[in-house]
C-alpha positions as CSV (number, residue, x, y, z in Angstrom):
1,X,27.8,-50.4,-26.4
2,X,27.0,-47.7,-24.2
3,X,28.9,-47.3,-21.1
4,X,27.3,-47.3,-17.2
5,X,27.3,-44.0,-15.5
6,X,28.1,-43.9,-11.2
7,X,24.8,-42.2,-11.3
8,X,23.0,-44.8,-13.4
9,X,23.7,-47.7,-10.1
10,X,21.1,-47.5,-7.4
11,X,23.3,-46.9,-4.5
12,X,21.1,-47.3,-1.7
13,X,21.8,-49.5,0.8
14,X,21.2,-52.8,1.7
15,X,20.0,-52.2,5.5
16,X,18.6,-48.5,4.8
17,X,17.5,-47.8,8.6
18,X,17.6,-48.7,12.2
19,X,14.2,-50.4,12.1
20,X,15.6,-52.9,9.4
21,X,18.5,-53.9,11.0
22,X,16.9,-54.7,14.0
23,X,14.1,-57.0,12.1
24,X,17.4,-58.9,10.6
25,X,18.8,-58.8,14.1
26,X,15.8,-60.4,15.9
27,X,15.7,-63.5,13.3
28,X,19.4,-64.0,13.9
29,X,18.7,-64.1,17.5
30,X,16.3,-65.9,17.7
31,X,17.6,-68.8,15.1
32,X,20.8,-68.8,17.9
33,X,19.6,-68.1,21.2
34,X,15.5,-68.8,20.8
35,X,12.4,-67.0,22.0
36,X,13.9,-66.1,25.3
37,X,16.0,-63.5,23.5
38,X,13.3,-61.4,23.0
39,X,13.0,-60.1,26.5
40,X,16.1,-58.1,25.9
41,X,14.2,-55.7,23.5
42,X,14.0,-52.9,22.9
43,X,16.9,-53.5,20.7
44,X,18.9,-50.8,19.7
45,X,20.8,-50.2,16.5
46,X,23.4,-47.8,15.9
47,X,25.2,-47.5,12.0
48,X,28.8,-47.3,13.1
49,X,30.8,-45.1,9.9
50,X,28.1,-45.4,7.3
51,X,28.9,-49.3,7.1
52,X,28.0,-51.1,9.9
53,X,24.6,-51.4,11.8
54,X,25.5,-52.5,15.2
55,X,22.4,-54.1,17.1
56,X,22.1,-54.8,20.6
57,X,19.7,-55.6,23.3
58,X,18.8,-54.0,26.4
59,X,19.7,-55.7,29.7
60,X,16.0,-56.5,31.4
61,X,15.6,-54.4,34.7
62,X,15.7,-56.1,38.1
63,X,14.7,-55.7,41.6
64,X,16.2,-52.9,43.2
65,X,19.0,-53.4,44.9
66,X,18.9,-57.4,43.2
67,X,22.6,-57.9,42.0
68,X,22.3,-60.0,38.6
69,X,24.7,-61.3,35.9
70,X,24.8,-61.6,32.1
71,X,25.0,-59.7,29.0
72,X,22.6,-58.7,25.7
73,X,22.3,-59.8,22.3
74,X,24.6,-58.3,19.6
75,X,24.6,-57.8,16.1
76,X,27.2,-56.7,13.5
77,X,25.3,-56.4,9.9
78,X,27.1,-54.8,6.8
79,X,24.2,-52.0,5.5
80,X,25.5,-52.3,2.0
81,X,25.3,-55.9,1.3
82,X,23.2,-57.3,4.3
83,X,25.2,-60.0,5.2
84,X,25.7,-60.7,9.0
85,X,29.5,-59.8,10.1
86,X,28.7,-61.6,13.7
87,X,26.5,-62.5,16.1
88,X,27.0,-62.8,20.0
89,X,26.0,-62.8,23.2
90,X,27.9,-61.5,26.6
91,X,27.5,-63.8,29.7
């Protein structure tokens, strides 16, 4: 039997780049918080230490001077296996 190298295993990740995350993202939103979500793109996605893409929307602008409430969309999604670490959204 001949043995498996490191080098043999495709080690790319899961979640290779910021575009992909936030297409993974933008399903989970939407499946929790509906359409309306997607007025808080652009969504941004930062990998946090090589693990962890962390996704999250941008407030939507105001009025000037208009004093509003709320918070964004966010996304935790492990890059290496592509399963979702958590999903929430800030009042």
């Amino acid at each position: 039997m001949v043995g498996i190298n490191k080098t043999d295993v495709n080690t790319k990740p899961c979640v290779a780049d910021a575009n992909q995350a936030i297409g993974i993202a933008e399903k989970e939103f939407i499946k929790g918080y509906g359409e309306e979500v997607l007025k808080e793109r652009p969504f941004v996605a930062t990998l946090v230490n090589d693990t962890i893409w962390v996704v999250k929307g941008t407030f939507p602008k105001g009025n000037p001077g208009e004093i509003r409430k709320g918070g964004v969309a966010r996304a935790e999604i492990n890059a290496n296996n592509c399963k979702i670490i958590k999903v929430i959204h800030g009042k």
